[in-house]
C-alpha positions as CSV (number, residue, x, y, z in Angstrom):
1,X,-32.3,-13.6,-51.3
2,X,-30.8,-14.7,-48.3
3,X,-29.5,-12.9,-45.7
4,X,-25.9,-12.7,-45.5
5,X,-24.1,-14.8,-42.7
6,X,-23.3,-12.6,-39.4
7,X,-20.5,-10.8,-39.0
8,X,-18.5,-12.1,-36.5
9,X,-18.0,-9.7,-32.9
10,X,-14.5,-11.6,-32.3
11,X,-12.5,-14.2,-33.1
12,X,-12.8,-17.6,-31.6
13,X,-9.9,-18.6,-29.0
14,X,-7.6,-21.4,-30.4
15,X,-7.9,-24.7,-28.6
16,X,-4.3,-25.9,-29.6
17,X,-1.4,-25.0,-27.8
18,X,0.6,-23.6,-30.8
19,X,-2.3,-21.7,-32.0
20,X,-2.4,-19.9,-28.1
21,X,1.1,-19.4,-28.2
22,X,0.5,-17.5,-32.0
23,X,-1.9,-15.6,-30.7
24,X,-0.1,-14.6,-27.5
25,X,2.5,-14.0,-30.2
26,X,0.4,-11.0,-32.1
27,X,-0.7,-9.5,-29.2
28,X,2.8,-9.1,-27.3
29,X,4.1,-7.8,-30.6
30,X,0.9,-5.6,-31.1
31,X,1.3,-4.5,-27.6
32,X,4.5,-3.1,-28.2
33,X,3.8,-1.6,-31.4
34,X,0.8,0.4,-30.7
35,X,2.0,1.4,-27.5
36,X,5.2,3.0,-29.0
37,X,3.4,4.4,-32.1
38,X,-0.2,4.7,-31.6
39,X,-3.0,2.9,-32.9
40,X,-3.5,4.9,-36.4
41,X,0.5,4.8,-37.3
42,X,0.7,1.3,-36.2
43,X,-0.1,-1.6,-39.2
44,X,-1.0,-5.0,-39.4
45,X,2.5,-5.4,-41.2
46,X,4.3,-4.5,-38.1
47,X,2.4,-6.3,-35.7
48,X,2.8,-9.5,-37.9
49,X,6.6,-8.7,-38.6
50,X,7.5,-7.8,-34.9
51,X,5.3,-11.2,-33.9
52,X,7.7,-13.1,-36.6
53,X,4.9,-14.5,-38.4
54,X,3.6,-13.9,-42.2
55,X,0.7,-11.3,-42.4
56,X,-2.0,-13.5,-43.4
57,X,-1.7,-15.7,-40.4
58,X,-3.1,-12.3,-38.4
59,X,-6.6,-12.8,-40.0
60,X,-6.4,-16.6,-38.3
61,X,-6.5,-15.2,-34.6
62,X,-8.1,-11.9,-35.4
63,X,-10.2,-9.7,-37.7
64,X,-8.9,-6.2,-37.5
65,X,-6.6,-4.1,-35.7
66,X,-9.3,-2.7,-33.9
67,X,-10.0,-6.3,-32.7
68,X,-7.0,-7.0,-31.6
69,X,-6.5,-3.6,-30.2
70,X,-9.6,-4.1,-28.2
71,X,-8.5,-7.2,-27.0
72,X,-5.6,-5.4,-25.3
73,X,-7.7,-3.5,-23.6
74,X,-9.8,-6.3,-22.1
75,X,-6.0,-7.6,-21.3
76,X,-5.2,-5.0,-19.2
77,X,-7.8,-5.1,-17.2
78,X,-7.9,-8.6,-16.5
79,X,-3.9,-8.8,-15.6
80,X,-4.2,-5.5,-13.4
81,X,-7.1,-7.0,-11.7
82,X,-5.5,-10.0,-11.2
83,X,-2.0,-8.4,-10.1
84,X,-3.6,-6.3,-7.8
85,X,-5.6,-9.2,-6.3
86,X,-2.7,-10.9,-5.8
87,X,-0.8,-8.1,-4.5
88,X,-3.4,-7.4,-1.2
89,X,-4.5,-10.8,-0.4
90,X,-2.7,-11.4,2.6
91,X,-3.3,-7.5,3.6
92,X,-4.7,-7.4,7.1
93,X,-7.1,-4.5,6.6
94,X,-8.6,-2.0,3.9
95,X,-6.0,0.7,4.4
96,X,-3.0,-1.8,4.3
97,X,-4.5,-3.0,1.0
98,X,-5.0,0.2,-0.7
99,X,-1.4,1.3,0.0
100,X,-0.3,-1.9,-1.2
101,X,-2.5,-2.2,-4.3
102,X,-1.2,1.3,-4.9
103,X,2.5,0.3,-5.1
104,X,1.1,-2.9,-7.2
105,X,-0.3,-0.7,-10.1
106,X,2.7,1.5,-9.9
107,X,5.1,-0.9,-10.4
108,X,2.5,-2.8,-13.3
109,X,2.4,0.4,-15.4
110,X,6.4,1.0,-15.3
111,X,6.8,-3.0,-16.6
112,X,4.1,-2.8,-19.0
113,X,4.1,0.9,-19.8
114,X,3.1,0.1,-23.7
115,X,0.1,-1.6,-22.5
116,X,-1.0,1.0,-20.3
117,X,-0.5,3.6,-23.4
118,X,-3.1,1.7,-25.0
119,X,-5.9,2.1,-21.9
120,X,-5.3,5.5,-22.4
121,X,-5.5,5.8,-26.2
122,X,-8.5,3.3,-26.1
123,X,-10.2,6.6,-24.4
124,X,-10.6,8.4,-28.5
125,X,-10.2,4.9,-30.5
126,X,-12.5,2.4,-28.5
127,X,-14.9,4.6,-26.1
128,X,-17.0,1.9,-25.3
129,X,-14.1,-0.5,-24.3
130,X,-12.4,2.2,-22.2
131,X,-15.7,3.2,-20.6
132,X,-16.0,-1.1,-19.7
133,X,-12.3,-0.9,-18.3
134,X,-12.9,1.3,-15.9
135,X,-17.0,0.5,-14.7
136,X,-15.6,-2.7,-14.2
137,X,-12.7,-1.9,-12.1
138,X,-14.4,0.6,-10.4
139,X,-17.4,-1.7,-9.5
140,X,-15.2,-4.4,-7.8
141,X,-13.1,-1.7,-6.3
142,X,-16.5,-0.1,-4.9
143,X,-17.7,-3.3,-3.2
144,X,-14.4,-3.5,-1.6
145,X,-14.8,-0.7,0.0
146,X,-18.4,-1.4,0.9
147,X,-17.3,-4.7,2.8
148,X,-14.4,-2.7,4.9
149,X,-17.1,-0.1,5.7
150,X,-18.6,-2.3,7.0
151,X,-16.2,-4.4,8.9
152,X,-15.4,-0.7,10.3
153,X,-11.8,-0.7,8.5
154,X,-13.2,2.8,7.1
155,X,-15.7,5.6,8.3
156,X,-18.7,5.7,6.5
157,X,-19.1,7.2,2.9
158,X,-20.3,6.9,-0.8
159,X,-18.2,3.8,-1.8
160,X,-18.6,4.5,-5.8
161,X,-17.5,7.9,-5.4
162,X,-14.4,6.9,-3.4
163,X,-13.9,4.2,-5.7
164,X,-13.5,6.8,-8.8
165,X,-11.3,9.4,-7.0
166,X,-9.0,6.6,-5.7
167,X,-8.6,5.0,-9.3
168,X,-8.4,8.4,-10.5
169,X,-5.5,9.2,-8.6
170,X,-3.9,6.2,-9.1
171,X,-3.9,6.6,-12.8
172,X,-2.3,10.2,-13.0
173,X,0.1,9.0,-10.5
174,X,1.3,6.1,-12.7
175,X,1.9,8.9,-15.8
176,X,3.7,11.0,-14.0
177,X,6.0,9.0,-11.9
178,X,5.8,5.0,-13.8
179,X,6.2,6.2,-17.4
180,X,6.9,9.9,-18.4
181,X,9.4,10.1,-15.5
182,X,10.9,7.5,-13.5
183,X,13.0,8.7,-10.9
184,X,11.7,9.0,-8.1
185,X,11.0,6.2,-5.6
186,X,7.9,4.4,-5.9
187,X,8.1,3.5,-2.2
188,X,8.5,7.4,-1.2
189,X,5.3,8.7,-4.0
190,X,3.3,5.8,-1.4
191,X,4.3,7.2,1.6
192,X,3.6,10.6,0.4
193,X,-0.1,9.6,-0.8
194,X,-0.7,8.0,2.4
195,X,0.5,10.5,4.3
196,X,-2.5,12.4,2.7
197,X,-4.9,10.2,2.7
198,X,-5.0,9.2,6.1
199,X,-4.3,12.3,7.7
200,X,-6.0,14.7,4.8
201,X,-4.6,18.1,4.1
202,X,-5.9,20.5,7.1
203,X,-2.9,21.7,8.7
């Protein structure tokens, strides 16, 4: 007996434009979803209905909720990358860039706070793909670091480790004042960091 056909790991990308738009479609709408209610309350029914689609043209674009759930993830990191990037490229040195990527992500995670939700729930539901988000932000973010060290832009120092406690901060701070409360000024939470960082805490 033959063995049965591979399971596909993910779904192909459409090559038509209305099949890209469909599929931008179900993960906008499953965005929103799963970010309000979680992954486990959340259904295929109301991804499809808050896409505007019929259910069965889910299984076209993607295999599972988990697929599509992981495929958020991947999301994420790839626009917060790509925000960030944008964000710092005119900066015109390593500390000017971090203070800028800084206020970046903040203002990222209070547009797309449902998105961000599902980084964080990916932690219990998709380990492996959470575990991937951050190694690969925190590699690129550690050889940024290792070029302004040495360009002399920052004294000398384990690059990954900064790398982590940077991100790490960045991510707490994004809870607390880009989603669970928003009123106080993004600008002044900067300034405040900053004013830590680059002075540190000795009196």
């Amino acid at each position: 007996m033959p063995d049965p056909a591979p399971r596909r790991l993910s779904s192909p990308k459409p090559r038509t434009r209305r099949g890209q738009d469909t599929r931008a479609a179900i993960l906008r709408a499953a965005e929103t979803v799963i970010g309000e209610v979680g992954f486990a309350a959340a259904s295929i029914a109301d991804i499809t209905r808050a896409a505007g689609i019929a259910q069965g043209t889910f299984y076209i674009y993607f295999q599972s909720k988990d697929e599509v759930f992981r495929e958020l993830v991947v999301e994420m990191g790839r626009l917060t990358r790509a925000f960030l990037t944008e964000a710092v490229a005119d900066a015109p040195d390593r500390l000017t860039a971090e203070r800028r990527g800084l206020r970046a992500f903040l203002a990222f995670v209070a547009e797309r706070p449902a998105l961000y939700n599902i980084v964080m729930e990916a932690r219990f539901v998709a380990p492996d793909a959470y575990r991937d988000y951050y190694q690969t932000f925190a590699r690129g973010y550690a050889q940024n670091l290792a070029a302004a060290m040495q360009e002399s832009e920052i004294r000398a120092g384990d690059v990954e480790t900064r790398a982590w406690a940077l991100m790490g901060m960045a991510i707490t701070l994004g809870e607390r004042f880009a989603i669970w409360d928003k009123t106080k000024d993004l600008d002044q939470v900067v300034e405040d960091v900053f004013d830590m960082l680059e002075r540190g805490l000795k009196p």
